[in-house]
MARRO-397274 format. One record per residue (C-alpha): x, z, y; residue number from 1; residue in one letter. Coordinates in steps of 0.5 Angstrom, whole numbers, plus 500, padded with zeros to 3 digits. Example, Ala and Ser with C-alpha at 12.3 -4.5 7.8 and 13.67 -1.06 7.14 Angstrom:
BEGIN
{xx->525 | zz->516 | yy->491 | resi->1 | resn->A} $
{xx->527 | zz->514 | yy->498 | resi->2 | resn->S} $
***
This chain:
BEGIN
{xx->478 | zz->453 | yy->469 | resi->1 | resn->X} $
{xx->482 | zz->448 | yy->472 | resi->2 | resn->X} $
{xx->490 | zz->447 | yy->470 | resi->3 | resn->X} $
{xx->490 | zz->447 | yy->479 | resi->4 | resn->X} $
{xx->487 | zz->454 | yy->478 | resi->5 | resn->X} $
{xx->492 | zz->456 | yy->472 | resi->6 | resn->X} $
{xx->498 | zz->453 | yy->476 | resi->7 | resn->X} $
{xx->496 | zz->457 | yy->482 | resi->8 | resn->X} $
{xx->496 | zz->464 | yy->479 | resi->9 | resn->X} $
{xx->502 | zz->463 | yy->475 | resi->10 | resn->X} $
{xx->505 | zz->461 | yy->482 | resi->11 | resn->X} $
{xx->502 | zz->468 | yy->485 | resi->12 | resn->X} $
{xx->503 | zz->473 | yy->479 | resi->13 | resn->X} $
{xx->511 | zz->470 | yy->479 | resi->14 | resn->X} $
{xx->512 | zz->471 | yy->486 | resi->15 | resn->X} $
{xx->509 | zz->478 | yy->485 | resi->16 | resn->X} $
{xx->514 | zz->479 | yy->479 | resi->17 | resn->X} $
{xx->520 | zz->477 | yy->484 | resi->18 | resn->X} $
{xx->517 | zz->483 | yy->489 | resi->19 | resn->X} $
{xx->523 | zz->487 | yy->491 | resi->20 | resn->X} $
{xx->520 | zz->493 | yy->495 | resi->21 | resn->X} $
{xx->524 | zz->495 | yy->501 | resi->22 | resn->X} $
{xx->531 | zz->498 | yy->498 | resi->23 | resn->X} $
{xx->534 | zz->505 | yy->500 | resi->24 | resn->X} $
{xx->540 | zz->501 | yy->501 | resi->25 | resn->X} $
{xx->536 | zz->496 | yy->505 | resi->26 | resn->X} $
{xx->535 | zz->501 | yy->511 | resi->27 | resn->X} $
{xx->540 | zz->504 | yy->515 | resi->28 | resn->X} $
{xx->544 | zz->510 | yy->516 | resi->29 | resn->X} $
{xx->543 | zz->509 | yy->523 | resi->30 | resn->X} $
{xx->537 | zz->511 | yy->528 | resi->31 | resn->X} $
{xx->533 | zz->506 | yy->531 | resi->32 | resn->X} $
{xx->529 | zz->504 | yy->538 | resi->33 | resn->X} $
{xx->522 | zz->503 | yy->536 | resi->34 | resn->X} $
{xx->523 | zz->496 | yy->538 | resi->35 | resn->X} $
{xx->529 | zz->495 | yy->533 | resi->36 | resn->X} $
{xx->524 | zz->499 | yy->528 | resi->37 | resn->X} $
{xx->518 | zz->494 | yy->528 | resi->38 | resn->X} $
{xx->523 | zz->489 | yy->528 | resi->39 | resn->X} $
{xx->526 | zz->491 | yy->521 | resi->40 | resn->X} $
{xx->519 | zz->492 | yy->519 | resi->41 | resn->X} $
{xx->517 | zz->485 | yy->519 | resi->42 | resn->X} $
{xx->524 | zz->482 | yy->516 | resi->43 | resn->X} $
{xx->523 | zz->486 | yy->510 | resi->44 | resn->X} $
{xx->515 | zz->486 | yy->510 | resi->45 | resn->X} $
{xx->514 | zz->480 | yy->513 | resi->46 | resn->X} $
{xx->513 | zz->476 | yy->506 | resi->47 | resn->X} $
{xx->506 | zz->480 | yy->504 | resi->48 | resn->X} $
{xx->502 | zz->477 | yy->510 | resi->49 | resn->X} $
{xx->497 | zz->473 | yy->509 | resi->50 | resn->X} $
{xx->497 | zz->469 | yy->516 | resi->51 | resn->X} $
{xx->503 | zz->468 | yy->519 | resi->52 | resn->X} $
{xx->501 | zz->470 | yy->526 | resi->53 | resn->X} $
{xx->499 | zz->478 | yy->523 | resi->54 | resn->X} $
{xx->503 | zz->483 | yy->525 | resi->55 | resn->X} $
{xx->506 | zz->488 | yy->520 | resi->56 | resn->X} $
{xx->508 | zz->493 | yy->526 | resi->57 | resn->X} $
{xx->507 | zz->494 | yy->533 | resi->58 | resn->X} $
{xx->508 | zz->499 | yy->538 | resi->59 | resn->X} $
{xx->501 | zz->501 | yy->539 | resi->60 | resn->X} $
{xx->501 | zz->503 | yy->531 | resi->61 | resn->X} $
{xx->507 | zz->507 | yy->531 | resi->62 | resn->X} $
{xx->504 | zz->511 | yy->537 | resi->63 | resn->X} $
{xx->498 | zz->511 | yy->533 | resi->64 | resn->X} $
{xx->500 | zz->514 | yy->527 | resi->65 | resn->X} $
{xx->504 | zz->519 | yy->531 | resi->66 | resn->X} $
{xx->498 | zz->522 | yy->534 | resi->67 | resn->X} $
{xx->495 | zz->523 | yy->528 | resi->68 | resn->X} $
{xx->500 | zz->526 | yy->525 | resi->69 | resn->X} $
{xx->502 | zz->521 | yy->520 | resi->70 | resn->X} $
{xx->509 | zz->521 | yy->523 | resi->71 | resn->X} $
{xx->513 | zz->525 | yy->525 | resi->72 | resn->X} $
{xx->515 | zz->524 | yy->533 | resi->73 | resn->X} $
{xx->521 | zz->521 | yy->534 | resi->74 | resn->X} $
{xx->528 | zz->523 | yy->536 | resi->75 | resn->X} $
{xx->529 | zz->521 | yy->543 | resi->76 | resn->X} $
{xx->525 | zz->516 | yy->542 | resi->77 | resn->X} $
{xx->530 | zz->514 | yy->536 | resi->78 | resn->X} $
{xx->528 | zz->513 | yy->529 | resi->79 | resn->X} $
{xx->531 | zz->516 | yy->523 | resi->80 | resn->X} $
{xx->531 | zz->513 | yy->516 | resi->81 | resn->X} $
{xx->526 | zz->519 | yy->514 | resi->82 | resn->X} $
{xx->522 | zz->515 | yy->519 | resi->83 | resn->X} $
{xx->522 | zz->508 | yy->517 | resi->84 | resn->X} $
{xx->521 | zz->511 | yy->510 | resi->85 | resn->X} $
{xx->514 | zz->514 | yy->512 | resi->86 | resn->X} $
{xx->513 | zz->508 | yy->516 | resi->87 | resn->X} $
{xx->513 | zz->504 | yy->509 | resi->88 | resn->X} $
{xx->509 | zz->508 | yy->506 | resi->89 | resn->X} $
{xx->503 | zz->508 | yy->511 | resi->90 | resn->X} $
{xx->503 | zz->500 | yy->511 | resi->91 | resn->X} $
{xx->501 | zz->500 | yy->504 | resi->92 | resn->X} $
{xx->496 | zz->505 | yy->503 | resi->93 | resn->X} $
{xx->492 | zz->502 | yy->511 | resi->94 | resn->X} $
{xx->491 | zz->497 | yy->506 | resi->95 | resn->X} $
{xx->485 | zz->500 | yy->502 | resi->96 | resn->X} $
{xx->485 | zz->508 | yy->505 | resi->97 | resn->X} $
{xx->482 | zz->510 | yy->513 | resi->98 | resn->X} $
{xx->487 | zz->514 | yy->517 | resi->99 | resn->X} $
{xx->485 | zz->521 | yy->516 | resi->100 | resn->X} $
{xx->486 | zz->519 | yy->508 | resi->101 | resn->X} $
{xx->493 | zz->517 | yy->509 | resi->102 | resn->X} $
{xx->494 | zz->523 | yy->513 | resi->103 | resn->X} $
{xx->491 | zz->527 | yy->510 | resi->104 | resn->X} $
{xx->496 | zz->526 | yy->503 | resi->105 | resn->X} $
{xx->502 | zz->525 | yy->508 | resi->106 | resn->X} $
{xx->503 | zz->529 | yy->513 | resi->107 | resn->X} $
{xx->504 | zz->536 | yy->508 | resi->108 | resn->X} $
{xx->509 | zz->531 | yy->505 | resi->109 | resn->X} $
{xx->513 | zz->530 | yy->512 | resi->110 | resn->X} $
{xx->511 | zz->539 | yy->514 | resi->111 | resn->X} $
{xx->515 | zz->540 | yy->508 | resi->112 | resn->X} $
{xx->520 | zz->535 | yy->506 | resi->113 | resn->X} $
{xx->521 | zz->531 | yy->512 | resi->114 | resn->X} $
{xx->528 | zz->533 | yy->516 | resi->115 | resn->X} $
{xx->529 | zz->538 | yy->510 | resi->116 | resn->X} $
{xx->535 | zz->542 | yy->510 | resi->117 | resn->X} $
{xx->534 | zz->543 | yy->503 | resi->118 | resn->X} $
{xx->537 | zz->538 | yy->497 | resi->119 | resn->X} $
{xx->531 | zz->535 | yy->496 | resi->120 | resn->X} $
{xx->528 | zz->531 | yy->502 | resi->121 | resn->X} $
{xx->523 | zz->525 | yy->504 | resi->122 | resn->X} $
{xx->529 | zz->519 | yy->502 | resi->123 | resn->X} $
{xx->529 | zz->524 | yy->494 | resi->124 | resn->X} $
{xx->521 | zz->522 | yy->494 | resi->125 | resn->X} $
{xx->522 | zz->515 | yy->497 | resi->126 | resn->X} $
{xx->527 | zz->513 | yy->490 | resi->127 | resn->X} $
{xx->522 | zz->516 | yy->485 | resi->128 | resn->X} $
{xx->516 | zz->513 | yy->488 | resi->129 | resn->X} $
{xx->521 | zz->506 | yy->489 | resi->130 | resn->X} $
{xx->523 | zz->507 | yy->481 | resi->131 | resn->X} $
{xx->515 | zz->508 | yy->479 | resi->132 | resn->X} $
{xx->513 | zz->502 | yy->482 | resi->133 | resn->X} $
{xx->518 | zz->497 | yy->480 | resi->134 | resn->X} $
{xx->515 | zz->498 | yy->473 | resi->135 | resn->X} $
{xx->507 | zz->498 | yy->474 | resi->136 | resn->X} $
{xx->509 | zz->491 | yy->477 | resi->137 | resn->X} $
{xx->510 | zz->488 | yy->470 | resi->138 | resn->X} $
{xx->503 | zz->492 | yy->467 | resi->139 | resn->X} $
{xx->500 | zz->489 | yy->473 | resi->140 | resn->X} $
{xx->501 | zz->482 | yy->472 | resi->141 | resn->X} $
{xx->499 | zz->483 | yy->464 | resi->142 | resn->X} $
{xx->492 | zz->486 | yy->466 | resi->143 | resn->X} $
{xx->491 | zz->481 | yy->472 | resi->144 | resn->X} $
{xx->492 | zz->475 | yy->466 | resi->145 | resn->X} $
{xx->487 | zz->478 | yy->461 | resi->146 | resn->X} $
{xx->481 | zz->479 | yy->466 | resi->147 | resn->X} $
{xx->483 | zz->471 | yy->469 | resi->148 | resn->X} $
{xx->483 | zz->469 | yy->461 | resi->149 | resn->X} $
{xx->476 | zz->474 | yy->460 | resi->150 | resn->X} $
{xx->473 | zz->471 | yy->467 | resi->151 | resn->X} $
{xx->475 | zz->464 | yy->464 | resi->152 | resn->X} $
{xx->470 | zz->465 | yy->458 | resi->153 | resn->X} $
{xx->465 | zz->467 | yy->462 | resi->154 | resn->X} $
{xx->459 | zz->463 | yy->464 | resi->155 | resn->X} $
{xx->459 | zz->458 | yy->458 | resi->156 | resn->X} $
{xx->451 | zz->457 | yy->459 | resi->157 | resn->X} $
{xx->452 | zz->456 | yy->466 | resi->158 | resn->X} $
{xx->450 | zz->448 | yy->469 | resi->159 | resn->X} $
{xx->458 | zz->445 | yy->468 | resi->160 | resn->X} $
{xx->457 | zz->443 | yy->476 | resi->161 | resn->X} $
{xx->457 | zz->451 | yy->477 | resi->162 | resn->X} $
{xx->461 | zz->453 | yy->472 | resi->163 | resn->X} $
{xx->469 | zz->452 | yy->475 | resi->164 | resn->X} $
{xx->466 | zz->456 | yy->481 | resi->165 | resn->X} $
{xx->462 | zz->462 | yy->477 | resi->166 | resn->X} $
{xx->468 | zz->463 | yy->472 | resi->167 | resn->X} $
{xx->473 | zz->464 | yy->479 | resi->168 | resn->X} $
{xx->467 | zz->468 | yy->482 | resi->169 | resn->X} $
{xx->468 | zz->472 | yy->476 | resi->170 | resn->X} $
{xx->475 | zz->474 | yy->476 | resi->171 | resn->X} $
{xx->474 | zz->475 | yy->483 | resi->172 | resn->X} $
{xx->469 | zz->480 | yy->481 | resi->173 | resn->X} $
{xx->473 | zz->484 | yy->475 | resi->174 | resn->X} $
{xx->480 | zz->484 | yy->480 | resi->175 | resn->X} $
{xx->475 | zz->487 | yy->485 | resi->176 | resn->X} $
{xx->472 | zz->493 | yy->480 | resi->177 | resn->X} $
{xx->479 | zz->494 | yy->478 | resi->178 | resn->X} $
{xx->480 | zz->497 | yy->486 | resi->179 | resn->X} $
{xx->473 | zz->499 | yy->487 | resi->180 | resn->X} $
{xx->474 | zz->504 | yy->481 | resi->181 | resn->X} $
{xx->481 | zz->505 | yy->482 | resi->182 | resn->X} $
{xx->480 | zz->507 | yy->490 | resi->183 | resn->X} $
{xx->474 | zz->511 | yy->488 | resi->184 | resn->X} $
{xx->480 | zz->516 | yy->484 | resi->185 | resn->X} $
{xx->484 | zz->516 | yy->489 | resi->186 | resn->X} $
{xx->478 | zz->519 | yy->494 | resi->187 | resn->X} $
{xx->476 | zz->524 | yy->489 | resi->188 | resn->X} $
{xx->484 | zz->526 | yy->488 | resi->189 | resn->X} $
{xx->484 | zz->526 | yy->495 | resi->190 | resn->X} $
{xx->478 | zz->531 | yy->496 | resi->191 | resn->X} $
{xx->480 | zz->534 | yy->491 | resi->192 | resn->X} $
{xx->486 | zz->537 | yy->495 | resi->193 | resn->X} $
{xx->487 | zz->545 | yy->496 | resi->194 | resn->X} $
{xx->484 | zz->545 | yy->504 | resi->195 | resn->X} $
{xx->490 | zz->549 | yy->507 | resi->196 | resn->X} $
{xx->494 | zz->543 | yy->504 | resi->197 | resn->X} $
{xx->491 | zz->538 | yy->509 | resi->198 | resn->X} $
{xx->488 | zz->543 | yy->514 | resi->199 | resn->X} $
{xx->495 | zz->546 | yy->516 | resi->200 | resn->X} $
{xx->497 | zz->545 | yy->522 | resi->201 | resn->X} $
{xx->494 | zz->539 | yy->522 | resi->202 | resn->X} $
{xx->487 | zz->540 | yy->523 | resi->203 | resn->X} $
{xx->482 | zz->537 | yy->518 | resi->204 | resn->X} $
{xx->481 | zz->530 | yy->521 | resi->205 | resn->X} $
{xx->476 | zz->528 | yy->513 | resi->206 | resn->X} $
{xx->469 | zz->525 | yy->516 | resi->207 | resn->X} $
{xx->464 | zz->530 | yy->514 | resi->208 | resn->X} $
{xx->460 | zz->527 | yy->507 | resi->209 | resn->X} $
{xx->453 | zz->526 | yy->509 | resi->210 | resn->X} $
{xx->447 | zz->525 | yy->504 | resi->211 | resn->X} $
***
């Protein structure tokens, strides 16, 4: 492939070893009105969209994912900490998973550590997941490196006029299966779910397979 698509890379997978996941240190102690909230939300996230006029959060979203019982009502109309921590974990997996799955993983984990009187609570969940993610970054960027090396000695008998296209076409391909067949974990692991895990107090809100 062409240096230009070398370079390209190069400059995303580097911005991408930059990435700094919100911080428990970023977020404050104090409680926020929804306007605050959606307003921290695009400040810290702001730098993951892919259009400048996407919207990380809005009202409607907040009141949605309240309804379907992916967070906890607010306080008063306030939100706590606890709150924006959910939030962030909703806005990464609406990327690739369907409300009822998000729900479905995340409202048994706001029934028993969300607002807890125990020790343990959502913000101990937060930093064990924050420190999980730091060092995937690292694996990520190795294995996107090896399929763009594979996908750039791919299509050798293809006509030359064809074969910069082809060889990217390829790498798109081998990042897109990558997804495909970790999505695929993800649903079974989610299906695979005690049912009162997810039914209680909730409803199973999971569409129906059908053949």
């Amino acid at each position: 492939m062409q240096q230009e698509y070398t370079n390209l890379l190069s400059g995303i997978l580097s911005k991408m070893g930059n990435t700094d996941h919100i911080r428990l240190a970023d977020i404050p102690d104090i409680d926020l009105y929804m306007d605050q909230v959606t307003h921290f939300m695009e400040e810290h996230l702001k730098s993951s969209k892919r259009y400048e006029t996407d919207k990380i959060l809005t009202k409607t979203m907040i009141n949605n994912y309240t309804k379907n019982k992916l967070l906890p009502p607010s306080e008063k109309k306030r939100y706590t900490k606890e709150h924006l921590l959910v939030l962030i974990f909703i806005y990464y997996f609406k990327s690739f998973l369907p409300l009822s799955d998000i729900q479905a993983i995340l409202h048994p984990l706001t029934e028993r550590f969300f607002n807890s009187d125990e020790e343990f609570g959502i913000e101990d969940v937060y930093s064990e997941i924050y420190s999980l993610g730091k060092t995937q970054i690292s694996e990520t960027i190795h294995d996107i490196m090896d399929n763009f090396h594979s996908a750039g000695n791919s299509f050798r008998d293809c006509p030359e006029e064809d074969r910069e296209f082809m060889q990217i076409f390829s790498f798109i391909c081998l990042l897109s299966f990558d997804i495909y067949l970790k999505k695929e974990v993800i649903e079974k692991m989610l299906d695979s779910l005690p049912r009162h895990v997810t039914d209680k107090n909730s409803g199973d809100h999971r569409p129906k397979k059908t053949s």
